[in-house]
N, C-alpha and C positions, 0 to 999 in steps of 0.2 A: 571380625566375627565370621564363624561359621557357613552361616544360613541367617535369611532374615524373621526365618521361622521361630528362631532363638530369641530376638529382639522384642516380639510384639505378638496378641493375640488377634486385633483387631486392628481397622485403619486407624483408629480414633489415637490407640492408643498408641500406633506406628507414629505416626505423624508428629502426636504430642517429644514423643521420644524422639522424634528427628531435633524438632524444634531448640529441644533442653539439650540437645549435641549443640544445634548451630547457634545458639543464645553464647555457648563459649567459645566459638571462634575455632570451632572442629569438626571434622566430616567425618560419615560414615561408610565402609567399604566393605562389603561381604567377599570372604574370600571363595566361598563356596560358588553365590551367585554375582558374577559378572559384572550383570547390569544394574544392581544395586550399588550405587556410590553418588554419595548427596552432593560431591564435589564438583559435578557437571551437572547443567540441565539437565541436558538430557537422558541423565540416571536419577534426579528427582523425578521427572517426568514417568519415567518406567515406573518408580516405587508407587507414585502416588495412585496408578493404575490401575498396576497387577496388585498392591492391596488390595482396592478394590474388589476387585474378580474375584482373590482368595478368599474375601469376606464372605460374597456373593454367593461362593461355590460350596462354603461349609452350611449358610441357610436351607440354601436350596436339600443339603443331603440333610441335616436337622429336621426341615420341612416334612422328607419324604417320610423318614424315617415315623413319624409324628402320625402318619395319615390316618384318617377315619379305615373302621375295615380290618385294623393291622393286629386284631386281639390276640389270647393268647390260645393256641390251637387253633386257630381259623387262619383263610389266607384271604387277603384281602383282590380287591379285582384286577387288578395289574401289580399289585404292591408284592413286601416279602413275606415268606412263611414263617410261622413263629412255633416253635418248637418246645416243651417242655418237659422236664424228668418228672416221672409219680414218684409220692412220697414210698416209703417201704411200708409203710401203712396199706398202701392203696394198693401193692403189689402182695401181699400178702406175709411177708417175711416177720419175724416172729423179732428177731435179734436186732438193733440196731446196725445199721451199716456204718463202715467206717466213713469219714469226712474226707470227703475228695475235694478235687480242687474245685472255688466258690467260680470260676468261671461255666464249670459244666453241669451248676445247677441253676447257672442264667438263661432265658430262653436266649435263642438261638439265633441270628437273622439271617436267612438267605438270600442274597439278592439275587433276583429277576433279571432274564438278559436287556431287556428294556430300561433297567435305572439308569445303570450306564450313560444311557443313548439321552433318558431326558436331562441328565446334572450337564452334561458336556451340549446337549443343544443349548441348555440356558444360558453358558459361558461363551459359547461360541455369538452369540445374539447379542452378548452382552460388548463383545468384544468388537465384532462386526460397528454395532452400536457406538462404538470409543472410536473405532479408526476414521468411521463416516465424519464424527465430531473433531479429529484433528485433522484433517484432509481439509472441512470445509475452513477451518481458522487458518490454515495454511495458504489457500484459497486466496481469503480475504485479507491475509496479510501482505500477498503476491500483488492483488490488485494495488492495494492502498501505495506501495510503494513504486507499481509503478505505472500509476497514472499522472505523478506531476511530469518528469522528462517525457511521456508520450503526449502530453498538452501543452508543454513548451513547443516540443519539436513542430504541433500542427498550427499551434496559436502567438507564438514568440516571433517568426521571421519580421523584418520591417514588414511595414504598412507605410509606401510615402504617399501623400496627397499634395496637391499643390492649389496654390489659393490666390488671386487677385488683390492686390489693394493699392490707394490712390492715396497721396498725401501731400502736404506742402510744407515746403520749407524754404526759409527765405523769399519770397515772391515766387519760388518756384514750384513747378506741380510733378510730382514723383510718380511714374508707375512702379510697381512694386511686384515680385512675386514670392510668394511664402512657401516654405519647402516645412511639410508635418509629416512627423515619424508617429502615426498615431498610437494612443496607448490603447492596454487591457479595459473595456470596455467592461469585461464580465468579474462581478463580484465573487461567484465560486474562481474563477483562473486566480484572481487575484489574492484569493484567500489560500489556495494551493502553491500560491510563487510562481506563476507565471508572470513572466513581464518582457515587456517588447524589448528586443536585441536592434544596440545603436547598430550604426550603419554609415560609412562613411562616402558622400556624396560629393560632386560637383556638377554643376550646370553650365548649360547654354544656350541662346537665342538665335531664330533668325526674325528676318524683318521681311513681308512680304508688302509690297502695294496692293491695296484693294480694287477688285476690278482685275485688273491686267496680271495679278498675280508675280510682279516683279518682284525677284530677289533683290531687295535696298541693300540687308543686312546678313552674313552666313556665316555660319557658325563664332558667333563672337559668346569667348569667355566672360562668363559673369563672376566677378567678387561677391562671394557668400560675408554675411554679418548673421555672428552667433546670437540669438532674441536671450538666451541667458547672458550671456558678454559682450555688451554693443563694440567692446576693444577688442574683442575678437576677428579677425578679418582673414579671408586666403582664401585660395579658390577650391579649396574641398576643406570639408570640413564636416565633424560626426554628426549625424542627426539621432537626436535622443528624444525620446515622451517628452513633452513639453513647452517653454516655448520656440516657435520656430526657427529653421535659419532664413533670410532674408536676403534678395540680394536687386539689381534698381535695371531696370531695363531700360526704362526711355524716362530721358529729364526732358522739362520742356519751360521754357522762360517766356519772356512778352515777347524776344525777339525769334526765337527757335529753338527746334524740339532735337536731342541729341540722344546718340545711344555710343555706350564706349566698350572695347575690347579689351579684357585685363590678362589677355592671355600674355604669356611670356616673348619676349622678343617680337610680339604680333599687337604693339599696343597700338591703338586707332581709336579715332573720333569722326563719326559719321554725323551729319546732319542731316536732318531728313527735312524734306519741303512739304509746305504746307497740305493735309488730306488725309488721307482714311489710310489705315495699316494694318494689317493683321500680326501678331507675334507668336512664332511656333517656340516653346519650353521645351527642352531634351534636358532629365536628370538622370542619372547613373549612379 
């Protein structure tokens, strides 16, 4: 088509008539205008607009045109002047005059250098008004997208904590250290898809005597056990939300209290003598 001027008088009826195109599985493309074609957004977008405006723009001159003031011989106080032919009667002519054309016996409308100025501020207000309203949806659809990657990035890294516990097994009494990857805490992160990123760890101990501050024990490798897979074992291993990984630092029996090094080619069994210890954790 043409022009979209040809298609429709009003948006109402723009629209409908887009509608009953795309109800069969076909688009509309103005050859004349460009940015008219229903086959992209955003030439729906345009139409459904600049209808708008167009609609807009004929009120407002219907409007003017309408205004109190605008009779017929008189000029209104900003409006147009209206213009009228006297009858041949009223001019005094005896004979009837021939029939001229029905346009030059319509009054008249002059427009005012001022019409101009108001129809096109009201469009330009209108239009200002449209772009303020996709600017700010743009806005908020900018945010919305991307605020989950900039809440992962600040709220996702690990979080390890480490934790104490004591247990027995077999006659024997376990010291224990717990390695937590802790999770998303926050119910908005969590509802946006935040979640804590595993993280692959390995540990180590030393042993110092209490008091004198003696190195017993330096840098001995700890065997990690996964708290989801007790068959899980190695000396690093990922730590995820959930339950911990695990690994035993000092056994202690009726007869003596041991700690062992599971490093590679460095494996050792210390004994420690009876007394006070302090135990320094390095994770990584």
């Amino acid at each position: 088509m043409l022009s979209v001027t040809r298609l429709a008088r009003s948006t109402r009826d723009l629209l409908n008539t887009l509608a009953a195109i795309t109800a069969k599985k076909a688009g509309f493309k103005s050859i004349g205008d460009t940015w008219a074609d229903t086959t992209t957004s955003h030439g729906r977008l345009m139409l459904t607009v600049l209808g708008g405006l167009a609609e807009f723009e004929r009120d407002l001159i219907r409007a003017h045109r309408r205004r109190p003031g605008a009779g017929r011989g008189a000029r209104a106080e900003n409006g147009p002047t209206v213009q009228a032919h006297r009858s041949p009667k009223a001019r005094g002519d005896q004979a009837p005059q021939p029939r001229r054309d029905a346009c030059r016996r319509r009054p008249q409308l002059r427009r005012q250098p001022g019409d101009d100025f108001e129809v096109r501020g009201g469009v330009i207000e209108l239009l200002n008004f449209a772009i303020a309203v996709v600017a700010l949806v743009v806005a908020i659809v900018a945010v919305v997208i991307a605020v989950p990657p900039f809440a992962q990035m600040i709220h996702g890294p690990p979080k390890v904590r480490l934790a104490f516990d004591v247990s027995t097994e077999q006659g024997a009494t376990l010291l224990l250290c717990a390695i937590h990857n802790l999770p998303v805490n926050s119910w908005f992160l969590r509802k946006i898809g935040v979640t804590r990123t595993p993280t692959e760890v390995f540990a180590s101990f030393d042993i110092r005597e209490h008091g004198t501050n003696k190195i017993i024990v330096n840098s001995f490798r700890a065997r990690l056990t996964d708290g989801r897979n007790p068959d899980a074992m190695g000396l690093t291993l990922v730590a995820r939300p959930g339950p911990p990984l695990v690994f035993l630092v000092v056994e202690q029996s009726d007869r003596e209290a041991t700690a062992i090094n599971y490093a590679p080619m460095q494996c050792a069994k210390v004994a420690l003598a009876p007394g006070e210890y302090f135990a320094d954790i390095k994770v990584a």
